[in-house]
Every structure is written in C-alpha cells, then in structure tokens.
ROPAKOL-743782 format. One record per residue (C-alpha): x negated, y negated, z negated; residue number from 1. Coordinates in nm, 3 decimals, padded with zeros to 5 digits. Example, Ala and Ser with C-alpha at 12.3 -4.5 7.8 and 13.67 -1.06 7.14 Angstrom:
% ROPAKOL-743782
> u; v; w; num
> -01.230; 00.450; -00.780; 1
> -01.367; 00.106; -00.714; 2
//
This chain:
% ROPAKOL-743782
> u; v; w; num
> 04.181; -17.744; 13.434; 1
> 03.930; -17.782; 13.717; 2
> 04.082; -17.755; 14.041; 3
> 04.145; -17.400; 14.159; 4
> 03.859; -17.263; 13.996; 5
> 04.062; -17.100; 13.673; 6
> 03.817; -17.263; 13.405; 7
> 03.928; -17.548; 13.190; 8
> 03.775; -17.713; 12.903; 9
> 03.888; -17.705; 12.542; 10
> 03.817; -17.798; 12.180; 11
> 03.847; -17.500; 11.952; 12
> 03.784; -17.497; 11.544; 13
> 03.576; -17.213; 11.395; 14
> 03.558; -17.099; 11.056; 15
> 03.257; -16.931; 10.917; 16
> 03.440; -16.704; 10.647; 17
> 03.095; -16.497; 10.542; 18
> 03.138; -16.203; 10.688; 19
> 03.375; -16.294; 10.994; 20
> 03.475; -16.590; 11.190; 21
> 03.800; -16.739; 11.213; 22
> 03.858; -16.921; 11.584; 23
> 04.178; -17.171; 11.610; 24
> 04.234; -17.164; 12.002; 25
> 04.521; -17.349; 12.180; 26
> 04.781; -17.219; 12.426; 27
> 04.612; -17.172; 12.765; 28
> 04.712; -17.460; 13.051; 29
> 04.899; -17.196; 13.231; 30
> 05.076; -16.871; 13.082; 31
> 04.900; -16.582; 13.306; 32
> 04.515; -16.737; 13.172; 33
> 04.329; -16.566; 12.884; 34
> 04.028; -16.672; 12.724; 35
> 03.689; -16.448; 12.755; 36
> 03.374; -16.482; 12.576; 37
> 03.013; -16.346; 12.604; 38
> 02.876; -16.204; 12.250; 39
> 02.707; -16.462; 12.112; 40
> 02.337; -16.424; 11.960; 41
> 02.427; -16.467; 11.607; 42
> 02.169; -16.545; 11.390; 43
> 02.147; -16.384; 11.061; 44
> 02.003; -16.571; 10.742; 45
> 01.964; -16.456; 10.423; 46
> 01.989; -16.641; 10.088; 47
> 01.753; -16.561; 09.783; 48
> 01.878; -16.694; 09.426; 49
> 01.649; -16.639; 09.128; 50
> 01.726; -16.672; 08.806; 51
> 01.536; -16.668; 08.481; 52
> 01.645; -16.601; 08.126; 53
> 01.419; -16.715; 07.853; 54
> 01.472; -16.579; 07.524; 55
> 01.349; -16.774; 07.196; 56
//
C-alpha cells in the first residue's frame, strides 16, 4: 500500500492450464479495493510433432 494513492504491490501465482489461466490472488489490504487488469498481449505459439512409422 503506497500512501493514499490506492495501488499496492503483490505477488500473485499463475497457472498456464493450455487453454486458460489460473491466477492465485490474495485478499486486498483493505476490504472496499478490487484488483483491475489491462488485457494482456498474449502470445500464441504453436507446437508441431511429427512422427514416422516405418514398416519392414
């Protein structure tokens, strides 16, 4: 909690669960604060696994 400036710093753990995220957040310092976000600029990867069968 900074001053009277309603922003406070926190450690939060996030779970990348494929198609969705799972955020662990803490209680708030104070009971009327909420916690906002901007959408993030997710990047999106892709993953290419080849296989090959070889008959004899």
């Amino acid at each position: 909690w900074h001053s009277n400036s309603c922003t406070w710093s926190n450690t939060i753990s996030v779970t990348n669960c494929g198609s969705f995220y799972v955020y662990e957040l803490s209680m708030p310092p104070v009971c009327a604060a909420r916690y906002c976000t901007n959408t993030p600029s997710i990047l999106q990867t892709t993953t290419t696994t080849t296989t090959s069968n070889i008959l004899k």
